[in-house]
Structures are given as structure tokens and as C-alpha cells.
C-alpha positions in Angstrom: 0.0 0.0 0.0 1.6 3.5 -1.3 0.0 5.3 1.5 0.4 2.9 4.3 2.1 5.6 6.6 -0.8 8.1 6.4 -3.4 5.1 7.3 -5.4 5.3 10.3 -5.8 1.5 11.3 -6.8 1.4 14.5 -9.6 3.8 16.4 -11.6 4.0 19.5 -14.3 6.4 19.7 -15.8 7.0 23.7 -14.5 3.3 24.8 -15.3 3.0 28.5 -15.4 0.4 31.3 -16.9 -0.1 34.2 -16.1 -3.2 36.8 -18.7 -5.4 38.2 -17.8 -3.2 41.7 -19.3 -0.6 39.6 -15.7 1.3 39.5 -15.4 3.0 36.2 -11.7 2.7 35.1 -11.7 3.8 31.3 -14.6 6.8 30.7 -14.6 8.4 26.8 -12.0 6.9 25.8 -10.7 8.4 22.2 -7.4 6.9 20.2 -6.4 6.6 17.1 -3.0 5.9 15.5 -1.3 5.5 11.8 0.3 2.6 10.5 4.1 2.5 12.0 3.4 4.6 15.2 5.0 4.2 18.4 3.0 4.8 21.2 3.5 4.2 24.8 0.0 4.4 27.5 0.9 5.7 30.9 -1.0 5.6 33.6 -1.0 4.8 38.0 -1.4 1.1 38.7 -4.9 0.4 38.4 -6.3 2.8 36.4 -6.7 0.1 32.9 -4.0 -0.1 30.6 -3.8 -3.9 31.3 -7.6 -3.3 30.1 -7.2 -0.9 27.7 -4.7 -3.1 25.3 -7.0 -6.1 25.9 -9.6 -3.8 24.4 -7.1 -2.8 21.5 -6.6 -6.4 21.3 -9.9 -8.0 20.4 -9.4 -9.9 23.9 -11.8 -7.6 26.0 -15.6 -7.6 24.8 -17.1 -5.9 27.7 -16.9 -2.3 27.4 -18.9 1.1 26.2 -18.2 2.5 22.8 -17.0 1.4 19.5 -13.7 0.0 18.5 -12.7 -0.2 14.6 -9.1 -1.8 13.3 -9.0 -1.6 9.4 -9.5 -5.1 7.7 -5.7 -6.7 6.6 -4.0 -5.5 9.8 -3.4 -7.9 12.2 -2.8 -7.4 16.4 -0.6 -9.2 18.3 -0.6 -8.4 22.2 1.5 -9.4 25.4 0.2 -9.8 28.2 2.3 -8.8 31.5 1.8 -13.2 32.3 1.2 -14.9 29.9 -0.6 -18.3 29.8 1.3 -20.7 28.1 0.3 -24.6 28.2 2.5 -26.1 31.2 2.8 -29.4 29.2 4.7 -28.0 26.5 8.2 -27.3 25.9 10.0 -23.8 24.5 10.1 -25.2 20.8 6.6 -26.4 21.0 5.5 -22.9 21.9 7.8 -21.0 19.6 6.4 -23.0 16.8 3.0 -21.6 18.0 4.1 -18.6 16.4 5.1 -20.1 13.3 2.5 -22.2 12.6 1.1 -21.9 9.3 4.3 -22.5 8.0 4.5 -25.5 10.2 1.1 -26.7 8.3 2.7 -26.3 4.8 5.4 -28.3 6.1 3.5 -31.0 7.1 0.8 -31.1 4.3 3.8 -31.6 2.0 5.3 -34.3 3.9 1.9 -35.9 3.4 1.6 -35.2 -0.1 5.0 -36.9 -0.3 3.9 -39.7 1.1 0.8 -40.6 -0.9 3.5 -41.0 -3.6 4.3 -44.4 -2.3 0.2 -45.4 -2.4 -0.5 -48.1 -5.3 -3.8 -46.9 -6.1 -2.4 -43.1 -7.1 0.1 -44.6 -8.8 -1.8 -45.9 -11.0 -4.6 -43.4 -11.0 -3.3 -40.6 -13.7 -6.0 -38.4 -12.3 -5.3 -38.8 -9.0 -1.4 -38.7 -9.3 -1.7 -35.9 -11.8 -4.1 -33.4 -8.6 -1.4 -34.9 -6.4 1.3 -33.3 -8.6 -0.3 -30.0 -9.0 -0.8 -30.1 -5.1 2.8 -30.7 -4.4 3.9 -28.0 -6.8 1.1 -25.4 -4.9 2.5 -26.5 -1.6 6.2 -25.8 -2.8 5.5 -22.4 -4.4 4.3 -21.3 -0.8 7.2 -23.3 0.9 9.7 -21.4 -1.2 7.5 -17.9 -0.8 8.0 -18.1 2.7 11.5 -19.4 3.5 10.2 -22.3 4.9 13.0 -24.8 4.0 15.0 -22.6 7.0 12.7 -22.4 9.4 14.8 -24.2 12.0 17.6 -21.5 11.6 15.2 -18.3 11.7 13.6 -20.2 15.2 17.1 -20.8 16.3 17.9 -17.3 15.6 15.1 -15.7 17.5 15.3 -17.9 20.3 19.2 -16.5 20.6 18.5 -13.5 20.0 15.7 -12.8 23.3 17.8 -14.9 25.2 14.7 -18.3 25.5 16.0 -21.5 27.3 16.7 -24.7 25.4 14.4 -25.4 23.3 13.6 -28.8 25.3 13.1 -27.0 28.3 9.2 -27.3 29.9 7.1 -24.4 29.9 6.1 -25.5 33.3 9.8 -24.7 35.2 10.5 -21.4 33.7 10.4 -18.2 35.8 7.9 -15.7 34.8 10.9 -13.1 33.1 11.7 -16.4 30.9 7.8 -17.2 30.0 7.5 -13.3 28.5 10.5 -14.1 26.7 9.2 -17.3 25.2 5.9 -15.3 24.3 7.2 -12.4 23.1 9.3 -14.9 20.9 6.3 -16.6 19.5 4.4 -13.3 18.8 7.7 -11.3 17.0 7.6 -14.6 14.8 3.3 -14.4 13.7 4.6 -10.5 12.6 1.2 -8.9 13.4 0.8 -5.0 12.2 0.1 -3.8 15.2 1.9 -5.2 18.5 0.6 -4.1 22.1 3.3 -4.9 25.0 2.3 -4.9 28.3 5.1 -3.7 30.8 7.4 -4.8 28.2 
């Protein structure tokens, strides 16, 4: 898009929120930003920027007002804990981020495979769809660099500073959980990314 820069793709118009205390912690809330700012919320503890990126996010549904984030932009958003599934490891999670790639991968694989299956052998329609798939799946392999995906994992993981790979999600402190997230979310490169207490 030429005009990318000058594109509003986020706004709230009189976004409020109200706890079921009846404590009203966002009131006529207005916001709007361009594609590429850099803008930092700042407020006393308490007073709902946790809420008000949840809001930004798509996470938080409860509130007054309208919301509007221009269709094609994606939002990714930290969370000052996040949950991550205690029976996983710091790959399996990193590859979260990564994961339609990860599907490409494997629907090849299995394309591959039916290769070795008699009956598309000699089926010329079936082998000839199976083919055209495998060519499809490789286009989009190749379009996103996914023959070095291990690398650009191992690279990110190095670069925040994750544990091993191997290492469960369950035994990590919560400074090395936000790492592992943050990793994961860097790698789904949404448009818009909300870090809370970063």
C-alpha cells in the first residue's frame, strides 16, 4: 500500500469500562493511531491499561463504545503473564508462532507420502491433482522461507535470550515465559503489537 504511513488502522471512539464493583476505570476513551506509530499508554497502577490493550486487542468484549481496526492489519498483544500450556516445551510454543508455515510443512510431507500409495500410482487423475498439489505446496514453501525455518527459530530464540528449546514451559520463571511469548508473537509479525510492561 503506497499510502500505508498516512493510514489510520486502529480507532476508538468513547470506549469506557466499568467493573462489576461498579468502579469505572476507562470513561470516553478516544485513540487513534497510523500505520508504524509508536505509542506508549501511561498511567497509575490500576487505572486500565492492562484493560485498555485487551480492548485494543480483540481480547476484552465488555466495554462502552466502539472500536474499529481496518481489515488486513493484524494485532498481536503481550500480556504482562502470559498463559502458556505447562505441558509443552520452548520449541513447542515458539512453533505456535510459526504455525502456518509448520502446516505447509507438514501437508507436504503428506503429499510426499501418498506418492508411495499403489492406487495413485496408477490413478493418472489422482497422481496428476497430487502433482499440481505438491507444486502449490512448494510455491508457498519457497514464498516463505520455509525450508529454514529451523535457523530463523534458532535465531530468534538466541536472540531474546529463550531456554533450550527442550526445556518445559512448566519450570521457567515468569521473566523467561515473557520471553518465550514475546518470541512466539515477534515470529506471527502482526501489524500492530501491544506490549504490556514490556
Amino acid at each position: 500500500m503506497a499510502d500505508e504511513g498516512r493510514q489510520v488502522i486502529f480507532n476508538m471512539v468513547k470506549v469506557g469500562k466499568t467493573l462489576p464493583s461498579g468502579k469505572k476505570i476507562l470513561n470516553d476513551i478516544y485513540l487513534g493511531f497510523y500505520y508504524g506509530a509508536k505509542i506508549g499508554i501511561l498511567g497509575l497502577n490500576g487505572s486500565g491499561k492492562s484493560t485498555l490493550m485487551r480492548i485494543i486487542a480483540g481480547k476484552e468484549k465488555s466495554f462502552e463504545g466502539d472500536i474499529h481496526v481496518t481489515p488486513g492489519f493484524s494485532i498481536g498483544h503481550l500480556e504482562q503473564e502470559p498463559e502458556l500450556d505447562e505441558s509443552k516445551t520452548v520449541i513447542d510454543i515458539v512453533r505456535e508462532g510459526v504455525k502456518p508455515i509448520t502446516d505447509l510443512l507438514a501437508e507436504y510431507e503428506e503429499v510426499n507420502n501418498k506418492f508411495a500409495d499403489e492406487e495413485i500410482m496408477s490413478d493418472p487423475d489422482k497422481m496428476e491433482k497430487l502433482i499440481a498439489r505438491q507444486g502449490v505446496l512448494q510455491d508457498k514453501i519457497e514464498a516463505a522461507d520455509a525450508w529454514n525455518l529451523d535457523q530463523k527459530l534458532s535465531i530468534a530464540m538466541d536472540a531474546l535470550r529463550t531456554p533450550d528449546g527442550d526445556t518445559p514451559i512448566k519450570v521457567l520463571s515468569g521473566g523467561e515465559r515473557r520471553r518465550v511469548a514475546l518470541c512466539r508473537l515477534l515470529l506471527q509479525a502482526p501489524d500492530i503489537l501491544l506490549l504490556d510492561e514490556p
